[in-house]
C-alpha positions in Angstrom: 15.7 12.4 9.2 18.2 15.1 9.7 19.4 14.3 13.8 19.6 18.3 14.4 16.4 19.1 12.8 13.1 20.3 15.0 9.9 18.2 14.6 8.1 20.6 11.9 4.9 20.4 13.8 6.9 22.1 16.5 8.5 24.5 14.9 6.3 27.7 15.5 6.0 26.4 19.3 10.1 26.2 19.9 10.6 29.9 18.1 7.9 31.1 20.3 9.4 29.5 23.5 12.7 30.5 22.6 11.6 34.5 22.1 10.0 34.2 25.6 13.0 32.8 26.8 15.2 35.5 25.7 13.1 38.0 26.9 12.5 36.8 30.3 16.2 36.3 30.4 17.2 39.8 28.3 14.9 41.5 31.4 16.1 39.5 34.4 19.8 40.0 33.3 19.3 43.6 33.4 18.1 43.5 36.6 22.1 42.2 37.6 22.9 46.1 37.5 21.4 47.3 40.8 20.9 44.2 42.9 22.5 44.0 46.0 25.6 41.5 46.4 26.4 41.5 42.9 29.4 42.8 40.9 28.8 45.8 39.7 32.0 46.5 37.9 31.0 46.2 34.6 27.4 47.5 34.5 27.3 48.7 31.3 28.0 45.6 30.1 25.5 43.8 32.2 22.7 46.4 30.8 23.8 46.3 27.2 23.5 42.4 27.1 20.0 42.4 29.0 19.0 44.8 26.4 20.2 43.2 23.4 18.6 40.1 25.1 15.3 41.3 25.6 15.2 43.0 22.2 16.0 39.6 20.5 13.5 37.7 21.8 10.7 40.4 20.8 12.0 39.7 17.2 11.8 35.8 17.6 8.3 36.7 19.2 6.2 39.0 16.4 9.0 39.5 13.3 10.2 35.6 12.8 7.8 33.5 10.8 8.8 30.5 12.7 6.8 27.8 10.5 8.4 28.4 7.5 12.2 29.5 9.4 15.0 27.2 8.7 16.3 24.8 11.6 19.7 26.4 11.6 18.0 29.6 13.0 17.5 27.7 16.3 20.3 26.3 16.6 21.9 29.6 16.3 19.6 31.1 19.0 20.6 28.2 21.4 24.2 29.0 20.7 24.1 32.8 20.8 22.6 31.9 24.6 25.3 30.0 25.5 27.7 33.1 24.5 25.6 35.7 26.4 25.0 33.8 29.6 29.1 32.8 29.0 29.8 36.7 28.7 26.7 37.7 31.5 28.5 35.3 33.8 31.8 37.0 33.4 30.7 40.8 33.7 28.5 40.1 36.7 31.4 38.6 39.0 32.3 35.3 37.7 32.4 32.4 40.2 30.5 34.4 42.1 27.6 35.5 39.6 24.0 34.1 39.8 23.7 34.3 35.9 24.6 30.6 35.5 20.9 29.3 36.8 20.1 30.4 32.5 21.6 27.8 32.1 18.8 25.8 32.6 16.4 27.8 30.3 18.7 26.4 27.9 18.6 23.0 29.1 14.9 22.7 29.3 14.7 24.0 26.0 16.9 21.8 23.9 16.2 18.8 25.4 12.1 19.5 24.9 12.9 20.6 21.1 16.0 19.0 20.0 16.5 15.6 19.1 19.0 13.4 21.5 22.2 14.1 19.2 22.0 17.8 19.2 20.8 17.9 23.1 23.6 16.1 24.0 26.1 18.7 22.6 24.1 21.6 23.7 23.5 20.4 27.5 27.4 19.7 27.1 27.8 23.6 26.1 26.1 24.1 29.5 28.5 22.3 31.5 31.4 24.0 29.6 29.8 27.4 29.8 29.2 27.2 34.2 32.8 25.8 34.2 34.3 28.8 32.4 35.1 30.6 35.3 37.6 28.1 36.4 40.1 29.7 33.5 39.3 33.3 34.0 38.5 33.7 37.7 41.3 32.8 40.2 38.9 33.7 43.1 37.0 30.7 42.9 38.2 28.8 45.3 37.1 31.5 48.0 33.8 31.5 47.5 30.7 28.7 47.2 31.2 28.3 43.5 32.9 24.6 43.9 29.5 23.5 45.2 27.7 25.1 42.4 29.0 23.5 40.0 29.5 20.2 41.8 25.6 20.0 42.5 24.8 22.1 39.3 26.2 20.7 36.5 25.2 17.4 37.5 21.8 18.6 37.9 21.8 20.1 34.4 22.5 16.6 32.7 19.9 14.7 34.6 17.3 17.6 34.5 17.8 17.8 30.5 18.2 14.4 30.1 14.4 13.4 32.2 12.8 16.3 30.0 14.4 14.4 27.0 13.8 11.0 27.7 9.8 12.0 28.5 9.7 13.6 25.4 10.8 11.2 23.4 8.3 8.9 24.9 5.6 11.2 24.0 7.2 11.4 20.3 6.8 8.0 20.1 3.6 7.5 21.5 2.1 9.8 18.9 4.3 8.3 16.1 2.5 5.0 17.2 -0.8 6.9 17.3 -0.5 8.1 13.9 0.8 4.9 12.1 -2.2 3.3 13.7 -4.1 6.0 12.7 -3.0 5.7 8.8 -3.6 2.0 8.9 -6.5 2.3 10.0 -7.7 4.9 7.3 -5.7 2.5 4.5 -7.5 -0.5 5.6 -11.3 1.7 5.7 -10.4 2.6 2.2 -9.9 -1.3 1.2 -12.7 -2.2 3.5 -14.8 0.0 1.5 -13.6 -1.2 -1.5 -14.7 -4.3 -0.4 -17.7 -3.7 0.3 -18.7 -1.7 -3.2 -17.3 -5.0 -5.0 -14.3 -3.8 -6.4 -13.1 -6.7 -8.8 -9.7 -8.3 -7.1 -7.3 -7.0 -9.5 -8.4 -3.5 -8.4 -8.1 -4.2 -4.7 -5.1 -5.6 -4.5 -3.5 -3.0 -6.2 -5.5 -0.3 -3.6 -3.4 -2.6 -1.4 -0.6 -2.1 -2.8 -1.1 1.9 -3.5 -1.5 1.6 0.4 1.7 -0.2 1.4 3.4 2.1 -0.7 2.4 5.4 0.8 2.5 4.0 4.6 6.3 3.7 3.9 6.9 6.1 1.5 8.3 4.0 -1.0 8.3 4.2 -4.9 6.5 1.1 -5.2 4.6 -2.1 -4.1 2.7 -5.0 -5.4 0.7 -8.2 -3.9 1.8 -11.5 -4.0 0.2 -14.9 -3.8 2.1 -17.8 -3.2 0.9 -20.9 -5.4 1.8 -24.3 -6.4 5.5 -25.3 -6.2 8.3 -22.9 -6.0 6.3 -19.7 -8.0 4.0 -16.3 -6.7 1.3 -14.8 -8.5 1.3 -11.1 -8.7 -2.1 -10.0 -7.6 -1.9 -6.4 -7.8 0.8 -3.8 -7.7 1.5 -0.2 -7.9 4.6 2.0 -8.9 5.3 6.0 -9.0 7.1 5.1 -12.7 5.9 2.9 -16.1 7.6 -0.2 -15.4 7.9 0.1 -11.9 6.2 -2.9 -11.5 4.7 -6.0 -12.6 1.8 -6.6 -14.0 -1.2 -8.3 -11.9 -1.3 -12.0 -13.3 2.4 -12.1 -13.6 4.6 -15.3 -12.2 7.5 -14.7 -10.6 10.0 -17.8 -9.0 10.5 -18.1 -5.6 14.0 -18.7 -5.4 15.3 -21.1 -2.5 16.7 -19.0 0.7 15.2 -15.8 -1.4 13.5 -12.9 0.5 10.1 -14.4 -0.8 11.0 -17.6 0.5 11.8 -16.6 3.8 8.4 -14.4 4.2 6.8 -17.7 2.4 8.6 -20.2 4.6 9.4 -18.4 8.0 6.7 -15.8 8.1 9.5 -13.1 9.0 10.0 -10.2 6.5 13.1 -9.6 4.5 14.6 -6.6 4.1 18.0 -6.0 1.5 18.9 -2.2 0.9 22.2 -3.0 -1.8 20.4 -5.4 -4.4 22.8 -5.1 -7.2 22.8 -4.2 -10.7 20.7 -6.3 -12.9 18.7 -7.9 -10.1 14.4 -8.3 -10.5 14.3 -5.2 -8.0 17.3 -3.1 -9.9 15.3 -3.3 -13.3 12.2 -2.5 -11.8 14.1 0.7 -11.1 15.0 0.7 -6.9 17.7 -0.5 -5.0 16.2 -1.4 -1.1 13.0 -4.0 -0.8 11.0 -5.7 2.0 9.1 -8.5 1.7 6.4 -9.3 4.3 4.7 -12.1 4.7 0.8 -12.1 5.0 -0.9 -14.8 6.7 -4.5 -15.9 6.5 -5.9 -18.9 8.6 -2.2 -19.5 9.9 -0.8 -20.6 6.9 1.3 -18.5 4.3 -1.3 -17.2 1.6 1.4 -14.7 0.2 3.7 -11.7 0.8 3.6 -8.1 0.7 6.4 -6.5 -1.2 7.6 -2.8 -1.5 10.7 -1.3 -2.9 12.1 2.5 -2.7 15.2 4.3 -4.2 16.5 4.9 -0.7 17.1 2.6 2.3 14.9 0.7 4.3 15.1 0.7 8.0 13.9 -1.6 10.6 10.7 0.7 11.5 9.8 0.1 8.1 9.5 -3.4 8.3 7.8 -3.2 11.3 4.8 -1.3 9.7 4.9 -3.2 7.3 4.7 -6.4 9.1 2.0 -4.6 11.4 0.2 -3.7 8.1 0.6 -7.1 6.5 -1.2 -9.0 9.9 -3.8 -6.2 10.1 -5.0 -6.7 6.0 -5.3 -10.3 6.6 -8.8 -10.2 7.6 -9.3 -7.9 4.6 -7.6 -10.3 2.2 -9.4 -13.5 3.4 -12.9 -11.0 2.8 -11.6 -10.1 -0.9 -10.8 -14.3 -1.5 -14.2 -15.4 0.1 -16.2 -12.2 -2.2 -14.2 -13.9 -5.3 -15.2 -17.5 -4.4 -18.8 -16.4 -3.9 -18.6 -14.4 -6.8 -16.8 -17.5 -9.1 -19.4 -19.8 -7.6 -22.5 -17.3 -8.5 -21.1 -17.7 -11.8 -20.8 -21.0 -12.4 -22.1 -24.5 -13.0 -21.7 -26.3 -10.2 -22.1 -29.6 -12.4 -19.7 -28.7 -15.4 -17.2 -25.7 -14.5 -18.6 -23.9 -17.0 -19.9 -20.1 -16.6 -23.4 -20.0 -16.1 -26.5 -18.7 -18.1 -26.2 -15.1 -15.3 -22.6 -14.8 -16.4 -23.2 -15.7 -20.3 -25.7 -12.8 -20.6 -22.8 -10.2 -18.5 -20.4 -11.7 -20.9 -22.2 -11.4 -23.7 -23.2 -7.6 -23.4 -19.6 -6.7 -22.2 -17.7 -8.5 -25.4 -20.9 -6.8 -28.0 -20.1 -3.8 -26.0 -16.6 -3.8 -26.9 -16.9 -5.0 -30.7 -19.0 -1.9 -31.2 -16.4 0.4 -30.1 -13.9 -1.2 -31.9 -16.0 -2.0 -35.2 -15.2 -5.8 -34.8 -17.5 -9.2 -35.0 -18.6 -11.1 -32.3 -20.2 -14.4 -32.9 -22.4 -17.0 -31.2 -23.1 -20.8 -31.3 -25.6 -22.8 -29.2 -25.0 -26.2 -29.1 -27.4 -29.1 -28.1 -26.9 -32.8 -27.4 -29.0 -35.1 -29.5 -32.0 -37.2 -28.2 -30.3 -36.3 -24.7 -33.4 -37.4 -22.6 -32.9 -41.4 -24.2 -29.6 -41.5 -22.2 -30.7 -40.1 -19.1 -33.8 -42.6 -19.5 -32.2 -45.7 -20.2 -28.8 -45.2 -18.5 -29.9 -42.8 -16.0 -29.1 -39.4 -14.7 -25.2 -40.4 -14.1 -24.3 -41.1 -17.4 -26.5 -38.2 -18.9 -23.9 -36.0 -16.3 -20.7 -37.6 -17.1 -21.8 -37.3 -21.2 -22.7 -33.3 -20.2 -19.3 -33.1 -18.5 -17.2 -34.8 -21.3 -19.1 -32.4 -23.8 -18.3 -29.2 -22.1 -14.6 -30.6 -21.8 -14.6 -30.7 -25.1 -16.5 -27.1 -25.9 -13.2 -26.0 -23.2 -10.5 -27.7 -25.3 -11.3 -25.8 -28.6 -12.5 -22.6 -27.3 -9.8 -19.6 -27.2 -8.7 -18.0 -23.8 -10.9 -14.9 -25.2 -14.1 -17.1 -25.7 -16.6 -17.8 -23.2 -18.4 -21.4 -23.0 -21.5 -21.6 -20.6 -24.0 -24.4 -19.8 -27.6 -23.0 -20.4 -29.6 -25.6 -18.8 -30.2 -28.9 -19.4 -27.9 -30.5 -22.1 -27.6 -26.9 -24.2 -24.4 -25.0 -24.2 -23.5 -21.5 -25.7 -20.2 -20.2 -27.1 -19.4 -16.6 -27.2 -16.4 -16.0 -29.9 -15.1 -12.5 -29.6 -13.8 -11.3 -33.0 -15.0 -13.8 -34.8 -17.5 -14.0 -37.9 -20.3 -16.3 -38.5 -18.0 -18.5 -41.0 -15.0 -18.9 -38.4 -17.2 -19.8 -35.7 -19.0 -22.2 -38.1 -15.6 -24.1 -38.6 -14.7 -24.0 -35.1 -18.2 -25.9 -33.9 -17.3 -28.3 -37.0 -14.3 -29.2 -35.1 -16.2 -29.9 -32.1 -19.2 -31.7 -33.1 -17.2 -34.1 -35.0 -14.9 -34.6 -31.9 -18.1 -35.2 -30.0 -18.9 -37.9 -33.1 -15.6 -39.7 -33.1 -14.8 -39.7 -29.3 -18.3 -41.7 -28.7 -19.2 -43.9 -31.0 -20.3 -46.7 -28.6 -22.8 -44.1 -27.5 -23.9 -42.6 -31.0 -23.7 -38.9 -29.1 -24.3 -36.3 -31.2 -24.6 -32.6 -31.2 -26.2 -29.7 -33.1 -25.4 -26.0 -33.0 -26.8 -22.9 -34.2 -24.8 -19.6 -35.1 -24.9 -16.1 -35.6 -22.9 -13.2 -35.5 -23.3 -9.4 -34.8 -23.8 -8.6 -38.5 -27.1 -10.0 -37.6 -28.1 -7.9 -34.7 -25.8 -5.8 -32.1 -28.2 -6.8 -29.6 -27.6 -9.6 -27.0 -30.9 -10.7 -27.0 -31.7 -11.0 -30.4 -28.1 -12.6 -31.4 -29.0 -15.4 -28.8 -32.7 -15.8 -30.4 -31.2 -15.5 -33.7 -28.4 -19.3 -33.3 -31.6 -20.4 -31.6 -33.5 -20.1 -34.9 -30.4 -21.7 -36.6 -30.6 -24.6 -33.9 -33.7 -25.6 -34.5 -33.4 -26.2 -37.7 -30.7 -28.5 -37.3 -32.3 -30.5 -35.1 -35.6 -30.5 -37.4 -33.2 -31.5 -40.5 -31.3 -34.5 -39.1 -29.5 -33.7 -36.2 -25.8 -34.0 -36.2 -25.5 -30.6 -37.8 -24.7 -27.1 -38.1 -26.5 -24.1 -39.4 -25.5 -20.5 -39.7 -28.8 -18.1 -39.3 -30.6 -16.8 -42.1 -33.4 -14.5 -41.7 -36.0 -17.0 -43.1 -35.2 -19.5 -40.6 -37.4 -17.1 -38.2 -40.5 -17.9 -39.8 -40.2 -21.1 -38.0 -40.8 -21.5 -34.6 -37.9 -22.1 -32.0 -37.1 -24.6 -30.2 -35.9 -23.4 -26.8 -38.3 -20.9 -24.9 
């Protein structure tokens, strides 16, 4: 922020005041002219400076569109006031003129207005401007002008200087005000977001959208810190294509690092010269803060921005401040995502769930619609299940169901989804996939099944079918049913890919 320029939210207010100013001063000074005990000498000159005076502060008053004036035109007012109180000073008598009390419209007025830098030289120009008549006036020391300015310049600095110190305070009391007040509106939006179950990978980058524009900076992501000496990225935003990373992204957290220190020291980092070739550099800035966010008193990750320009120390403040305000908010988004993960899945195997096999399901049809591809789907059941659970009992029926779906896991693609029905039936959901593919894949598995339990004899039989069938979710899962069932009826140990006249025969599973 330039240190000369005028609050723009003040602007209209100080052109105002200063029009006012000059006309209560341009009318006064006139005035000078026929009071008593006042040189007279130069009356013209009095009158002509009143009048000028007066006249400009009617422009500044109704001809100056002050809100969308440049700063400089202030300043220039301010100084042009120091000249004609310097020049009203002189024609009025010098030591012995009144006209030095403007002095302190001045005063007032730049330290109210101006920030500290500029005040200071203007309520120096004061001081200069009531000493002048020192150099032009020999008659000084005749008359009470020593004690004016003893008592008055004096008075000037500490008069400007209280108006400038209390308006700072308010400046930063509304500053304060009005970061609270955008942190508070940031965090409703996530709040809200919340609330409307966003998925995390969208909050966290609201998150980071939020950092971002709190600061100013070009951009900002989410990081969680993990196993060992690495941070996940769990959302991020950037004003630029590859201004960021990508959500799911690991990045190492380098020893003595910034991420480190907001990681190990919950302190923030701040570097404004990282150089050429660094993580932040490619990313395309050259300043970065780190913040760390803490949830439950322990370290649970870091909030990062970066901008083209410099950082400063208020800016890791807010974003410290906004870091320890979202972790109530962050702690809300991990505890919706466990609730959410646990809604979804089988408590006994890992696996998702028959609620989030049917979301699945519909989403991945969905998508192989638009995109004219196959999507297939296997059910798989254990053989003469119920003769383990009777004769070993319920614990070994769980540990064969858990070292089944392990196996389903093992084989299955990071695209596919494997969920426990009920019971000892399983379904596989292969994206992109056709019926023959996905009948050589559950080969693979049931004769790992086969060969990893022979002491046990445990076997499994599957069903499939693939959206050439049907493009509905229902109908594709009735569909491997029919297929199932007639593995189990002809031998077990088996797979069968559907065919319409398998659905003259009854199913199996209900």
């Amino acid at each position: 922020m330039d240190a000369s320029a005028v609050h723009a939210d003040e602007r209209l207010l100080a052109g105002r005041t200063a029009g006012g100013l000059w006309t209560l001063g341009g009318a006064t000074l006139a005035s000078f002219a026929i009071l008593p005990g006042i040189d007279h000498a130069h009356r013209g000159a009095v009158l002509a400076l009143g009048a000028g005076a007066f006249a400009w502060g009617l422009i500044q008053l109704v001809a100056i569109p002050w809100r969308r004036a440049a700063d400089w035109l202030l300043h220039a007012s301010v100084i042009a006031g120091l000249a004609v109180i310097a020049g009203a000073v002189a024609a009025s008598g010098g030591s012995r003129s009144p006209g030095w009390v403007y002095l302190f419209f001045i005063a007032v007025f730049v330290s109210y207005f101006f920030r500290a830098s500029a005040a200071g030289v203007y309520l120096t120009g004061c001081v200069l401007v009531q000493a002048a008549p020192l150099a032009y006036d020999s008659g000084w020391s005749h008359t009470a002008y020593a004690g004016e300015l003893v008592v008055g310049a004096p008075a000037l600095v500490v008069f400007g200087s209280t108006v400038l110190l209390g308006n700072s305070l308010i400046h930063e009391h509304r500053a304060r005000a009005e970061l609270l007040a955008r942190e508070q509106a940031a965090l409703r939006r996530i709040a809200t977001a919340v609330i409307h179950g966003e998925e995390p990978e969208t909050l966290f980058a609201l998150v980071a959208r939020e950092a971002a524009a709190l600061l100013g900076a070009g951009a900002a992501g989410v990081l969680r810190f993990g196993e060992g000496e690495t941070a996940t990225v769990m959302g991020a935003w950037a004003d630029h294509d590859g201004g960021s990373y990508q959500a799911g992204t690991n990045i190492p957290v380098r020893p003595g690092g910034d991420v480190a220190q907001a990681r190990d020291q919950q302190t923030a980092a701040r570097i404004n010269d990282h150089p050429p070739g660094s993580p932040v550099d490619r990313l395309g800035y050259t300043a970065s803060i780190v913040a760390p966010v803490v949830v439950a008193d322990r370290s649970w990750g870091a909030l990062a921005v970066a901008a083209r320009g410099p950082l400063t120390v208020d800016d890791e403040d807010k974003l410290l401040q906004f870091g320890a305000l979202l972790s109530s908010a962050i702690a809300s988004i991990d505890e919706r995502a466990l609730l959410a993960n646990q809604a979804a899945t089988d408590p006994l195997t890992g696996l998702a769930n028959r609620r989030a096999l049917h979301e699945r399901l519909m989403a991945d049809v969905s998508r192989a619609q638009r995109h004219s591809s196959t999507v297939a789907v296997a059910l798989v059941d254990l053989d003469e299940f119920k003769q383990v659970n009777d004769m070993r009992g319920h614990g070994a029926g769980d540990d064969l169901l858990i070292r089944v779906a392990d196996c389903l896991s093992q084989h299955a693609r990071a695209e596919d989804t494997v969920a426990r029905l009920g019971g000892d039936e399983f379904a596989w959901i292969m994206p992109e996939t056709s019926r023959e593919q996905a009948l050589v894949a559950i080969e693979r598995v049931r004769r790992h099944v086969s060969a990893t339990s022979p002491q046990d004899r445990v076997t499994v039989s599957a069903g499939i079918c693939d959206t050439t069938a049907s493009w509905h979710p229902a109908e594709l899962l009735r569909f491997a049913d029919s297929a199932l069932y007639w593995s189990k009826t002809n031998g077990r140990n088996r797979s069968r890919i559907y065919a319409p006249e398998l659905m003259s025969q009854p199913p199996a599973l209900q």
